[in-house]
C-alpha atoms as a printed R data frame, in Angstrom:
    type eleno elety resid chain resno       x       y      z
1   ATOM     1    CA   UNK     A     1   1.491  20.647  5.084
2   ATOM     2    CA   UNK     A     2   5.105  21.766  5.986
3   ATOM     3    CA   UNK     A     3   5.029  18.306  7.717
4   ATOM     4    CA   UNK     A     4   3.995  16.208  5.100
5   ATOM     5    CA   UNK     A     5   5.979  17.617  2.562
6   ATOM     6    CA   UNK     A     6   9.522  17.234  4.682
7   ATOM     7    CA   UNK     A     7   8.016  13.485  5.483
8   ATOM     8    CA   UNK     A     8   7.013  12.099  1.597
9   ATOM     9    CA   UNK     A     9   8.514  15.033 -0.862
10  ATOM    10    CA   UNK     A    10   5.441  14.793 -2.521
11  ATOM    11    CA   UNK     A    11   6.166  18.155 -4.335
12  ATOM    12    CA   UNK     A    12   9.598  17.780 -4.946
13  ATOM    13    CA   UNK     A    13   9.021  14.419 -6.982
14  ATOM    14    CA   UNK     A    14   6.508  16.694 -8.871
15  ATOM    15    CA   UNK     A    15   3.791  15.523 -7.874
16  ATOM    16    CA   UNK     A    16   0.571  18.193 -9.023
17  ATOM    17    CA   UNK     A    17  -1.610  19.683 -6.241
18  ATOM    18    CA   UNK     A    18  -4.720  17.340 -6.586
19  ATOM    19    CA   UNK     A    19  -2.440  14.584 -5.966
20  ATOM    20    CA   UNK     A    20  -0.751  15.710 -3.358
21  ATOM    21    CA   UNK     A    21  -4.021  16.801 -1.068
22  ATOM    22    CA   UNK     A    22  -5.613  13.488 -2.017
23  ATOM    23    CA   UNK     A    23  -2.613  11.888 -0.157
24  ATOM    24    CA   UNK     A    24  -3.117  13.920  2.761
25  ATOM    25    CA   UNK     A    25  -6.793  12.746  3.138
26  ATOM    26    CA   UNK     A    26  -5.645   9.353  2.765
27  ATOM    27    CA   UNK     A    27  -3.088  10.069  5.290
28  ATOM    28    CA   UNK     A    28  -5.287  11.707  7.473
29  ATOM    29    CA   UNK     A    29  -8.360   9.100  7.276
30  ATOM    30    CA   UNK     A    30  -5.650   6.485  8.015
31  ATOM    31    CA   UNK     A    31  -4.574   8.401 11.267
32  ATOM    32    CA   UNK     A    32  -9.070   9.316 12.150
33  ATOM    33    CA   UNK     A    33  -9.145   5.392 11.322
34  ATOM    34    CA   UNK     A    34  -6.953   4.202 14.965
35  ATOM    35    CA   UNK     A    35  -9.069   2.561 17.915
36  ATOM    36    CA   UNK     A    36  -8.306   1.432 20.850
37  ATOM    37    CA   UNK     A    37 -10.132  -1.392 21.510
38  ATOM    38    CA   UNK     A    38 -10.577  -3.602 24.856
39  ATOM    39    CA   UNK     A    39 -12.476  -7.071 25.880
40  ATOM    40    CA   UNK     A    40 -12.330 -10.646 24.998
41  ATOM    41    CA   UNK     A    41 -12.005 -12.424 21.250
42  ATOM    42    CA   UNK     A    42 -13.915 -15.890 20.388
43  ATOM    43    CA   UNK     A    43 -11.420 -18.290 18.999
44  ATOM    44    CA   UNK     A    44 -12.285 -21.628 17.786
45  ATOM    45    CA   UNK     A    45 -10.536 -24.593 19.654
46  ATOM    46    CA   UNK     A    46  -9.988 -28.103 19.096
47  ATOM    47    CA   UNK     A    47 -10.591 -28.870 22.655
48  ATOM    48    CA   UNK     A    48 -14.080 -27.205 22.483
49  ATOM    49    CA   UNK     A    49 -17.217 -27.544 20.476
50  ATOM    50    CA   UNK     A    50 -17.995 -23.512 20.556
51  ATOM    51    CA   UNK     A    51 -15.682 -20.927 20.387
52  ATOM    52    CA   UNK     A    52 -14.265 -20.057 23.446
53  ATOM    53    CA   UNK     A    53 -13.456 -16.334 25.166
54  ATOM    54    CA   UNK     A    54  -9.203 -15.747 24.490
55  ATOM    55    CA   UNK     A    55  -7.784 -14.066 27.246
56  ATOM    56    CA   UNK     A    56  -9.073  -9.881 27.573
57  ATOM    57    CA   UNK     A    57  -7.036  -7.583 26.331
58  ATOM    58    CA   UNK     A    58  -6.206  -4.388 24.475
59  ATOM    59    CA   UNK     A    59  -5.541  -3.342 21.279
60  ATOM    60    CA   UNK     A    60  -4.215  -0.194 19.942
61  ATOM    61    CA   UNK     A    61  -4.642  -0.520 15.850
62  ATOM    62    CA   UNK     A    62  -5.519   1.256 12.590
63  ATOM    63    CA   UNK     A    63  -8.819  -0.067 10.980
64  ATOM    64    CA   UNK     A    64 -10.421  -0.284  7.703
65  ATOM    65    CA   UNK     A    65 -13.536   1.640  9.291
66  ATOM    66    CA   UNK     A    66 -14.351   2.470 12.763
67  ATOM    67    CA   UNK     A    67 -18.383   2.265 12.193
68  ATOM    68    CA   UNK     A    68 -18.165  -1.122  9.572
69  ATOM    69    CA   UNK     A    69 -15.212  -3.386 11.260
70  ATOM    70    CA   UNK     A    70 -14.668  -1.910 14.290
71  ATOM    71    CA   UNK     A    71 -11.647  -4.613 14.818
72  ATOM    72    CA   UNK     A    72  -7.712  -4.773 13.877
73  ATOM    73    CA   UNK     A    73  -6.780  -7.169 11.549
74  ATOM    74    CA   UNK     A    74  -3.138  -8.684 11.297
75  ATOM    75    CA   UNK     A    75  -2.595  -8.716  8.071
76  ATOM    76    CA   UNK     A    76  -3.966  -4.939  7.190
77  ATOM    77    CA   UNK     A    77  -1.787  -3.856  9.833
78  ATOM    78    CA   UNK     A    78   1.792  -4.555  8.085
79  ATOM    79    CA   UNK     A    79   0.278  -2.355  5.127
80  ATOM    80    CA   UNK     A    80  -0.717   0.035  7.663
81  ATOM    81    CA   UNK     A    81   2.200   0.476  9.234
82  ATOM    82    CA   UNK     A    82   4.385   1.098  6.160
83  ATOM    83    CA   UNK     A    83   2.525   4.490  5.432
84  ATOM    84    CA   UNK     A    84   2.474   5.074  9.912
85  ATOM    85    CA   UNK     A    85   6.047   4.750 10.564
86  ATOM    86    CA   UNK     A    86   7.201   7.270  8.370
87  ATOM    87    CA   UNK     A    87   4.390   9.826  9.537
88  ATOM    88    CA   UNK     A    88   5.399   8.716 13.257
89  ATOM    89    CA   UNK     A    89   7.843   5.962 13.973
90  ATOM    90    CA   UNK     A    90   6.845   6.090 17.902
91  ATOM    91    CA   UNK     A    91   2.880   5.592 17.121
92  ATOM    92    CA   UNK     A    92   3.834   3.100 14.721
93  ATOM    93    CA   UNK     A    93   6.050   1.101 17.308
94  ATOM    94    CA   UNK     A    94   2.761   1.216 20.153
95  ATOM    95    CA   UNK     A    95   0.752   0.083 17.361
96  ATOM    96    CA   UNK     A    96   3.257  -3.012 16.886
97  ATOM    97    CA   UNK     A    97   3.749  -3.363 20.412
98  ATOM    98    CA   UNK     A    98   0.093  -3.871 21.565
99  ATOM    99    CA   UNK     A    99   0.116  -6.658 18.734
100 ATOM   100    CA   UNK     A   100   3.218  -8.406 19.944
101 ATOM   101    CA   UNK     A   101   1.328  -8.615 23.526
102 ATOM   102    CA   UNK     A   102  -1.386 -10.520 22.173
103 ATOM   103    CA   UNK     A   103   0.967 -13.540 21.042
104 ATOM   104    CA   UNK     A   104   0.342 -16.662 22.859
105 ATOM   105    CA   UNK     A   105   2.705 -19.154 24.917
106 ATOM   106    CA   UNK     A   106   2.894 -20.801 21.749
107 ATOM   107    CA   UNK     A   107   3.673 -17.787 19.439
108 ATOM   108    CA   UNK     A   108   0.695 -17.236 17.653
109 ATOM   109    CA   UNK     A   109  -1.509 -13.951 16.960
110 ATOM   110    CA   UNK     A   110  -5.229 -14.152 16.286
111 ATOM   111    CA   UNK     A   111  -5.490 -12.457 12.887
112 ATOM   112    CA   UNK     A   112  -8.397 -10.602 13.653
113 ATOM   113    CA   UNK     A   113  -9.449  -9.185 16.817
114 ATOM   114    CA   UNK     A   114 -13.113  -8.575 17.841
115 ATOM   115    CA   UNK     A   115 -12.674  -7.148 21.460
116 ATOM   116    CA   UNK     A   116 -15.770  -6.856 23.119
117 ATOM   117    CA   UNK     A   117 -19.575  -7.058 22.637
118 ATOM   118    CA   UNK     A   118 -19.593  -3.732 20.306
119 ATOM   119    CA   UNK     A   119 -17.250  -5.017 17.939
120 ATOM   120    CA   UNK     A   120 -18.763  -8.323 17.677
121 ATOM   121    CA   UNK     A   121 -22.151  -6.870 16.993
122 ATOM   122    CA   UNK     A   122 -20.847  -5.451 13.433
């Protein structure tokens, strides 16, 4: 609590108690909400008729929910991100860096990534 108050001065800005705990559960649900994920996407190519396996990696990201969409998506990421780096700028910066690795030759980032056969069964 000592934490979170020296972090977002949730108190100081007057902020009233129900308000303030509600923000640590959505703080804290975003932090339960990180997976590490590892295996192969399906991306659609020109050059192919059926999706085709991208190259296997790993992915270190926050998700909307573990047991629904087990994946990372680009997009929610950025919003994710703006609430993680001011909890922890180093988690925040792994988080960003396992998304940089999965650029391409050509500089391009699937927006979502469904690593493995677990994830692509939900």
């Amino acid at each position: 609590e000592q934490r979170f108050e020296e972090t977002f001065a949730l108190e100081r800005k007057g902020f009233p108690p129900a308000q303030r705990r509600f923000a640590q559960a959505a703080l804290s649900n975003m932090l339960g909400g990180m997976g590490y994920f590892h295996g192969h996407s399906l991306v659609r190519s020109p050059l192919h008729e059926h999706p085709v396996p991208y190259p296997e990696s790993s992915l270190f990201t926050a998700v909307p929910s573990r047991s629904f969409f087990p994946r990372g998506f680009l997009w929610d990421e950025g919003f994710h991100q703006l609430l993680l780096a001011r909890w922890d700028p180093e988690l925040s910066r792994e988080v960003i860096a396992h998304w940089l690795d999965l650029m391409n030759a050509e500089g391009w980032i699937p927006r979502e990534q469904i690593l493995g056969e677990e994830a692509r069964a939900k």
